[in-house]
LONUVEX-823632 format. One line per field, with one value per residue (C-alpha): residue number from 1; residue in one letter; x, y, z. Coordinates in Angstrom, 1 decimal, always signed. Layout:
! LONUVEX-823632
nr [NUM|...] .
rest [A|...] .
xx [X|...] .
yy [Y|...] .
zz [Z|...] .
END
This chain:
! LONUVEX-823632
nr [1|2|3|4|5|6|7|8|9|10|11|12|13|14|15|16|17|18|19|20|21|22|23|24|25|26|27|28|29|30|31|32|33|34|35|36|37|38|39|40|41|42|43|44|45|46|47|48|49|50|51|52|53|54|55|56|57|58|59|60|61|62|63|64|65|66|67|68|69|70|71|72|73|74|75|76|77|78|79|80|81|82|83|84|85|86|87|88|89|90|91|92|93|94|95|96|97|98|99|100|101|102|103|104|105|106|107|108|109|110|111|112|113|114|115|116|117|118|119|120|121|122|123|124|125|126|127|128|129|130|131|132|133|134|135|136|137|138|139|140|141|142|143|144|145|146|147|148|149|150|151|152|153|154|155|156|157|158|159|160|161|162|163|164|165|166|167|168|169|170|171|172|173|174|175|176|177|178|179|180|181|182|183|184|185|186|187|188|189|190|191|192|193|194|195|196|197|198|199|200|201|202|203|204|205|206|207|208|209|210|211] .
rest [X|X|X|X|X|X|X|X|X|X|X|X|X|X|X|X|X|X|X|X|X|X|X|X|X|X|X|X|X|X|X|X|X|X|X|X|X|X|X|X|X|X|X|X|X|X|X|X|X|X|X|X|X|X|X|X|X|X|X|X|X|X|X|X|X|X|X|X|X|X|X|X|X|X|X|X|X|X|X|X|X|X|X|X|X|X|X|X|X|X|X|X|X|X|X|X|X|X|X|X|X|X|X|X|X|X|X|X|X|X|X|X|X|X|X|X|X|X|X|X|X|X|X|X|X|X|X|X|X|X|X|X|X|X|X|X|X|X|X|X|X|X|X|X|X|X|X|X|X|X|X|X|X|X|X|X|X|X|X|X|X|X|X|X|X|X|X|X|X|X|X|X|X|X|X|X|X|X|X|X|X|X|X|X|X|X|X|X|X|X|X|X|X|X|X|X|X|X|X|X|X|X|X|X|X|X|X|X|X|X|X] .
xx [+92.9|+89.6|+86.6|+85.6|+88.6|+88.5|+85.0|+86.1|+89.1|+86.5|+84.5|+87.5|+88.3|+85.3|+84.7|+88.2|+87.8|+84.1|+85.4|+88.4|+86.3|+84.2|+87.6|+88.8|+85.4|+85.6|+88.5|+89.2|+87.4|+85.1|+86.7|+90.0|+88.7|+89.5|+89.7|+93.4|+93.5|+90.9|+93.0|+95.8|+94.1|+92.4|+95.8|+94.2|+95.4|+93.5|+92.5|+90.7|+88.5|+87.5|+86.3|+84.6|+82.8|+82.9|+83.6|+83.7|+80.1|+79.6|+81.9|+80.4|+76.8|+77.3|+78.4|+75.2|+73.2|+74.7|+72.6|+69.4|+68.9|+70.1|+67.2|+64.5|+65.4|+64.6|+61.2|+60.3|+61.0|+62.4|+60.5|+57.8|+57.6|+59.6|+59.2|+55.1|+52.7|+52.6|+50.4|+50.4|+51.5|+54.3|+55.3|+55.6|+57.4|+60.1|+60.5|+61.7|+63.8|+65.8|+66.1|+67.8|+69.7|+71.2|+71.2|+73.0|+75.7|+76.4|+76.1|+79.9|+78.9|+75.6|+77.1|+80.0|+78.0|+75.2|+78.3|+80.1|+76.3|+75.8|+79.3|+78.0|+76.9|+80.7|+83.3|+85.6|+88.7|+87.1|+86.1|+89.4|+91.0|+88.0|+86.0|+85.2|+83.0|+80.0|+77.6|+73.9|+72.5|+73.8|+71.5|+68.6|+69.5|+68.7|+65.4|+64.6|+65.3|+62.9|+60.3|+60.5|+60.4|+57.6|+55.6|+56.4|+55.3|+51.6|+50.6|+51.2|+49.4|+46.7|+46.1|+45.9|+44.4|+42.4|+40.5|+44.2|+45.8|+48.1|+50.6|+50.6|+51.7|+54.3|+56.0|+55.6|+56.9|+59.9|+60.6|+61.2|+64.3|+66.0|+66.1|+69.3|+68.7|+67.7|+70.6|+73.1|+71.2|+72.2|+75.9|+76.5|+75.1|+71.4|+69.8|+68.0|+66.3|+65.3|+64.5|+61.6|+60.4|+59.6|+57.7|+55.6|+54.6|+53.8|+51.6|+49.9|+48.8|+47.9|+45.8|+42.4|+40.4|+38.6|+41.8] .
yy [+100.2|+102.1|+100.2|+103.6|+103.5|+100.5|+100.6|+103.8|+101.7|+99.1|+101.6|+103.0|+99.4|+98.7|+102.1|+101.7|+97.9|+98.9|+102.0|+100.1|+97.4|+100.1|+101.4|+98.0|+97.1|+100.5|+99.5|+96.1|+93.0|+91.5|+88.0|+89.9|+91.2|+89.0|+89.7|+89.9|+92.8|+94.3|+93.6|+94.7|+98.4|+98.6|+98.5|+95.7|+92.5|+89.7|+88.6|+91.7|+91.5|+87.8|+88.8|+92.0|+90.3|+86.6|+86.1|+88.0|+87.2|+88.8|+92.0|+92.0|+92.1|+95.0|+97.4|+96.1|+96.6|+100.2|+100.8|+99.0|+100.4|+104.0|+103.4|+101.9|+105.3|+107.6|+105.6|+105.4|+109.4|+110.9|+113.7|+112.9|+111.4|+108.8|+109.0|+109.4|+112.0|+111.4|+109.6|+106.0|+106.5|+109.0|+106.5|+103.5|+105.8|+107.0|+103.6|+102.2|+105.3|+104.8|+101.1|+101.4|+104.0|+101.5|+99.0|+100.5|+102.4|+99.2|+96.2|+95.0|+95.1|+93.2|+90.4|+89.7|+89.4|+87.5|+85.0|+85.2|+84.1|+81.1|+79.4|+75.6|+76.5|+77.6|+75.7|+73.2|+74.8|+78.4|+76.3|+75.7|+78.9|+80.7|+78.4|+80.8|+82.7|+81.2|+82.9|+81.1|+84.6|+86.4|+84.2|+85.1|+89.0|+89.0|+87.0|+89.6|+92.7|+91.2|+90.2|+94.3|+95.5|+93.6|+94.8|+98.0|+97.7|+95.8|+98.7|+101.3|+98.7|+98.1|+101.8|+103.0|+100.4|+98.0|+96.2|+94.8|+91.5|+93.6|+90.3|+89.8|+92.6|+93.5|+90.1|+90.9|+94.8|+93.8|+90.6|+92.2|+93.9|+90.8|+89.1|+88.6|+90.3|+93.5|+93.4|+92.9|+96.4|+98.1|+96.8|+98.0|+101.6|+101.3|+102.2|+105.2|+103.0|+100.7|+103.4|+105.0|+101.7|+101.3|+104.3|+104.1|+100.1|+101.5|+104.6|+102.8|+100.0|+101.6|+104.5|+104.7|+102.6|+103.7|+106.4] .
zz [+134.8|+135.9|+134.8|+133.3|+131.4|+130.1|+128.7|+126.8|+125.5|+124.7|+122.9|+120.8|+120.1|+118.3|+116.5|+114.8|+114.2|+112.7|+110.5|+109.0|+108.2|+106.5|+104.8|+103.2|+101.9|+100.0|+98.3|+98.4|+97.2|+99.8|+99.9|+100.5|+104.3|+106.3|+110.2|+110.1|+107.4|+109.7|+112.7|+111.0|+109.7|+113.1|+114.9|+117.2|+117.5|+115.8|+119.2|+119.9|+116.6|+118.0|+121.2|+120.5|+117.6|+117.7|+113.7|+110.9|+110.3|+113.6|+112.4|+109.2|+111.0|+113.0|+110.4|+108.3|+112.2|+112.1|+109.0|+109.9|+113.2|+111.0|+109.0|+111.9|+114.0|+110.9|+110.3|+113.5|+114.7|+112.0|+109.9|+107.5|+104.6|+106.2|+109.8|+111.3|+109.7|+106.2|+104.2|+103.9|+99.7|+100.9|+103.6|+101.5|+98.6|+100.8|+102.9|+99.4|+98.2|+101.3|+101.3|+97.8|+98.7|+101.5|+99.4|+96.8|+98.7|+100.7|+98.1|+99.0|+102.3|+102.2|+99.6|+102.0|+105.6|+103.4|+102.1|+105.4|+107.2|+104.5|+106.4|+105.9|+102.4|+101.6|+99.7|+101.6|+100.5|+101.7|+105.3|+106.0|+105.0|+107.7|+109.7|+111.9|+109.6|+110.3|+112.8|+113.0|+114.8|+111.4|+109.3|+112.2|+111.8|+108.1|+108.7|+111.9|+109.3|+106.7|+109.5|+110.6|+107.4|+106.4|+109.6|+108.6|+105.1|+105.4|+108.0|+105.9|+103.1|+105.2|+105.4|+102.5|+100.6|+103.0|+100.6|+99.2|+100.6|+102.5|+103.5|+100.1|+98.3|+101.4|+100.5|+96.7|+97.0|+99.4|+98.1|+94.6|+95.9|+97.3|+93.7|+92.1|+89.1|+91.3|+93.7|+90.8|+89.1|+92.4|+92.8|+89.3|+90.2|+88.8|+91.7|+90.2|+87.4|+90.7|+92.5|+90.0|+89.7|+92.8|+93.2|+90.5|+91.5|+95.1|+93.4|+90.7|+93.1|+95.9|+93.9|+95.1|+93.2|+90.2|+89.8] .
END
């Protein structure tokens, strides 16, 4: 086979493994996805799954990478108010409307990388029915997508309201949506009620002072 052609192969290989993946999480129960269901909807071999992605960690991480680098691309050249040339206020407002909208429409998918990352924190019985789950570069992904999202956010802090302890309030605004009781609104379809939150947190503490 052509080198060509079996890149393409390659390429169709992972988009199918990637979309079923996609598929089963829609309408199956996150524990049930396994890489041999996947393998199985993909029409791949199991094998196949393996050596494109190295675990399901690894599988689970590139379909939550697809959405990250979905969301870096429209902050970082995408139209205003998200992308450059809005206001810092406007910035920071729609940086959180879409990172609940993510979060939201991808909750199942979040819960089941973040599980399938935490491998050593697992049960015994659930070790021995996957041990390959584990992936110690999954756990660094979710630390890397905080760390850029928290650059993002003290800039835009820093800008509109210099005399604030931008590092500070970006850990306090962004950390807010990674506690339980938030993430648990947005699986069960509350994302609106987090959503107007939110804004009105980021516009009542970053009004001018005196306003």
């Amino acid at each position: 086979m052509a080198i060509g052609a079996e890149r393409a192969d390659a390429a169709r290989n992972r988009a199918a493994i990637l979309r079923a993946t996609e598929e089963l999480l829609a309408r199956e129960d996150a524990e049930h996805v396994s890489v041999d269901a996947v393998a199985a909807a993909a029409g791949v071999g199991k094998g196949t799954v393996f050596r494109r992605f190295g675990s399901r960690a690894g599988l689970l991480r590139a379909l939550v990478d697809e959405r990250m680098d979905d969301l870096s691309r429209r902050i970082r050249t995408g139209p205003p108010p998200l992308g450059p040339g809005a206001p810092a206020v406007e910035r920071l407002t729609a940086f959180f409307d879409a990172v609940v909208d993510v979060a939201s429409r991808n909750s199942v998918l979040i819960s089941a990388y973040e599980y399938a990352a935490a491998g050593p924190q697992r049960s015994a019985a659930a070790q021995r029915a996957e041990p390959e789950d584990h992936d110690a570069t999954a756990t660094q992904a979710a630390t890397d997508a905080y760390a850029w999202w928290y650059e993002h956010l003290t800039g835009l802090i820093a800008e509109a309201r210099p005399d604030l302890d931008a590092e500070l309030v970006g850990h306090v605004l962004l950390g807010s949506l990674h506690a339980p009781p938030i993430r648990t609104l947005l699986a069960d379809g509350a994302a609106g009620r987090v959503r107007d939150t939110m804004r009105r947190l980021v516009t009542d503490l970053l009004a001018a002072p005196g306003h």
